[in-house]
C-alpha positions in Angstrom: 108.2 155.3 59.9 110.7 155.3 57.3 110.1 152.4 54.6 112.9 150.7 53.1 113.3 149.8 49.8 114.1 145.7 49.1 116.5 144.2 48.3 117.7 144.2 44.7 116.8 141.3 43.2 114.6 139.9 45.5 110.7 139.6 44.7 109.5 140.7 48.4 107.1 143.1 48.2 107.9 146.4 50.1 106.6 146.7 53.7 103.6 148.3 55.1 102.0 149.5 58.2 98.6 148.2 59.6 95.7 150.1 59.4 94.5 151.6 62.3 91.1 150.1 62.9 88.5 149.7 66.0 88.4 146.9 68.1 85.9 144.0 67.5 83.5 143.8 70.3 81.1 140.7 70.9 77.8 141.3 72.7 77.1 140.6 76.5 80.7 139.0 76.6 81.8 141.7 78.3 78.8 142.0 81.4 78.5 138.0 81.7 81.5 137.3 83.9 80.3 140.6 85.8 76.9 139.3 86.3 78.5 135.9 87.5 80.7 137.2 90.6 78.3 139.7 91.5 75.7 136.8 92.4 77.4 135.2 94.8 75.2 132.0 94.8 75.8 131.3 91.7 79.8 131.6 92.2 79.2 129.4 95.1 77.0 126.7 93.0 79.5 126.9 89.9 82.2 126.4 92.7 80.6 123.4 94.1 80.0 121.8 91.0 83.7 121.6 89.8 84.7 120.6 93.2 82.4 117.4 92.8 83.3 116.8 89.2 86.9 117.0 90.3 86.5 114.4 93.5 84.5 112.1 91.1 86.6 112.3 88.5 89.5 111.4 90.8 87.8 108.4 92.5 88.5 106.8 95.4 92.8 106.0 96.1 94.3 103.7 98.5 90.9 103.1 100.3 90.3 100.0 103.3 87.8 97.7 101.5 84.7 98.2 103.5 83.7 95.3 106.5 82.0 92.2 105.1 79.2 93.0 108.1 78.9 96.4 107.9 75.9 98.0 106.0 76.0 101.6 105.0 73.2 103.3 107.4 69.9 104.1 106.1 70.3 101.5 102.7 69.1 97.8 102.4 71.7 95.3 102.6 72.4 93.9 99.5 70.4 90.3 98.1 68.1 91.0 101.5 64.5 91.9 101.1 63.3 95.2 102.5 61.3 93.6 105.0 63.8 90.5 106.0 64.7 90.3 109.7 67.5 87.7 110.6 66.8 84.1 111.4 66.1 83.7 115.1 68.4 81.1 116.6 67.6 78.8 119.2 69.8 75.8 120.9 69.4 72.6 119.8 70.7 69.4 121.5 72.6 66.9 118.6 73.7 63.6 119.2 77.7 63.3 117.7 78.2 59.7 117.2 82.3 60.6 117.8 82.6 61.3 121.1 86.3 61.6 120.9 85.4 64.7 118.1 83.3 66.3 120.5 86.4 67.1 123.5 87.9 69.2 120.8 84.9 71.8 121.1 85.0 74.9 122.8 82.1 77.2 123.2 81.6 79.6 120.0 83.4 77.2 117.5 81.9 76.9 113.9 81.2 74.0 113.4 79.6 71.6 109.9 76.7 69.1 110.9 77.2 65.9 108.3 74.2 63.2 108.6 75.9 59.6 107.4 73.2 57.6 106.4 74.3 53.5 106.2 76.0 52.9 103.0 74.3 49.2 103.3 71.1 50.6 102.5 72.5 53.1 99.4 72.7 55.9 101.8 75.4 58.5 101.7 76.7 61.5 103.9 74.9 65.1 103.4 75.3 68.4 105.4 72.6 69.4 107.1 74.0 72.6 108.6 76.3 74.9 108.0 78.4 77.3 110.5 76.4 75.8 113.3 77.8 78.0 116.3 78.9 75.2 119.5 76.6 77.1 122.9 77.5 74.4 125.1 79.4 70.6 124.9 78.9 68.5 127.2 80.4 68.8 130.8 81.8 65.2 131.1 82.8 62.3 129.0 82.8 59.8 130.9 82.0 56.4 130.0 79.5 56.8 126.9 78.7 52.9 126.8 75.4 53.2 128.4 74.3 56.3 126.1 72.1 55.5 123.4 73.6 54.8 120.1 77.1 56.1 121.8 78.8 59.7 121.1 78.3 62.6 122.6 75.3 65.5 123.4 76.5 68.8 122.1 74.2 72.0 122.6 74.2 73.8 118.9 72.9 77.7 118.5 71.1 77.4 114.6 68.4 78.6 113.0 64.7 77.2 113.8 64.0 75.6 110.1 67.7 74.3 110.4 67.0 72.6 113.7 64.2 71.1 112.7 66.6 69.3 109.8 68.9 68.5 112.7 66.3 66.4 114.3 64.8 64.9 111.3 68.4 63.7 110.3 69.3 62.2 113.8 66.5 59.9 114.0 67.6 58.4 110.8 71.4 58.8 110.2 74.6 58.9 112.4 75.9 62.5 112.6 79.6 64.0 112.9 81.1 67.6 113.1 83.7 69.2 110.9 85.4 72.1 112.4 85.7 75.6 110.9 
């Protein structure tokens, strides 16, 4: 190849050709990617691993939050002890002292249990249980004049320890339902 002279003038130096030279070769580059699909394990592994990185990277998009009640199988609820079973209920009978409150339950209701204690005496109203289920109000309402202390017998589904606090409080304080 022909090489032209410059420009007059011009302080470009003339042009020249590249040496022919071998090519550079780096050491076990060349058999590494060979080795690599020939196992196919390890093509399968590496595979697997860039899948995960990919779908953790990528996180969780447009996903239901998960039920309050539901537990993932085979792991501890969380703030439970390993060993914690659930509080066995049993009924217990409570005295309303508002009969009129009582007609509006229905079997299943949540109801609050509030003990009044006489303001007279410095007392004041606490709640003794909380999300007490209603298993059974009474049948009739008849005429609740001849009932002691008045109100109304309502059948309550609560924990043991929480119906012993229900009978504690009844023999000292008047006691009335909230609704859920």
């Amino acid at each position: 190849m022909p090489v032209s002279a410059p420009a007059a003038g011009a302080d470009v130096p003339a042009r020249c050709e590249v040496p022919h030279f071998a090519p550079v070769r780096v050491r076990g580059a060349r058999y590494g990617l060979h080795r690599l699909v020939r196992s196919r394990r390890r093509a399968v592994a590496g595979g697997l691993a860039v899948t995960a990185a990919a779908l953790v990277a990528a996180g969780p998009r447009g996903t239901a939050p998960p039920h309050p009640n539901a537990a993932a199988r085979g792991h501890p609820v969380a703030g439970r002890p390993p060993g914690h079973r659930a509080a066995r209920l049993v009924t217990a009978p409570v005295r309303i002292a508002d009969a009129a409150t009582v007609r509006l339950l229905r079997p299943g209701d949540r109801v609050d249990v509030i003990a009044a204690e006489d303001p007279a005496t410095g007392g004041e109203a606490r709640v003794i249980a909380r999300g007490a289920r209603v298993a059974r109000p009474p049948e009739s309402l008849g005429d609740t004049s001849g009932t002691a202390g008045g109100g109304a017998l309502v059948a309550l589904s609560v924990p043991r320890a929480t119906a012993a606090r229900l009978a504690g409080a009844s023999a000292t304080a008047r006691l009335a339902v909230t609704l859920w």
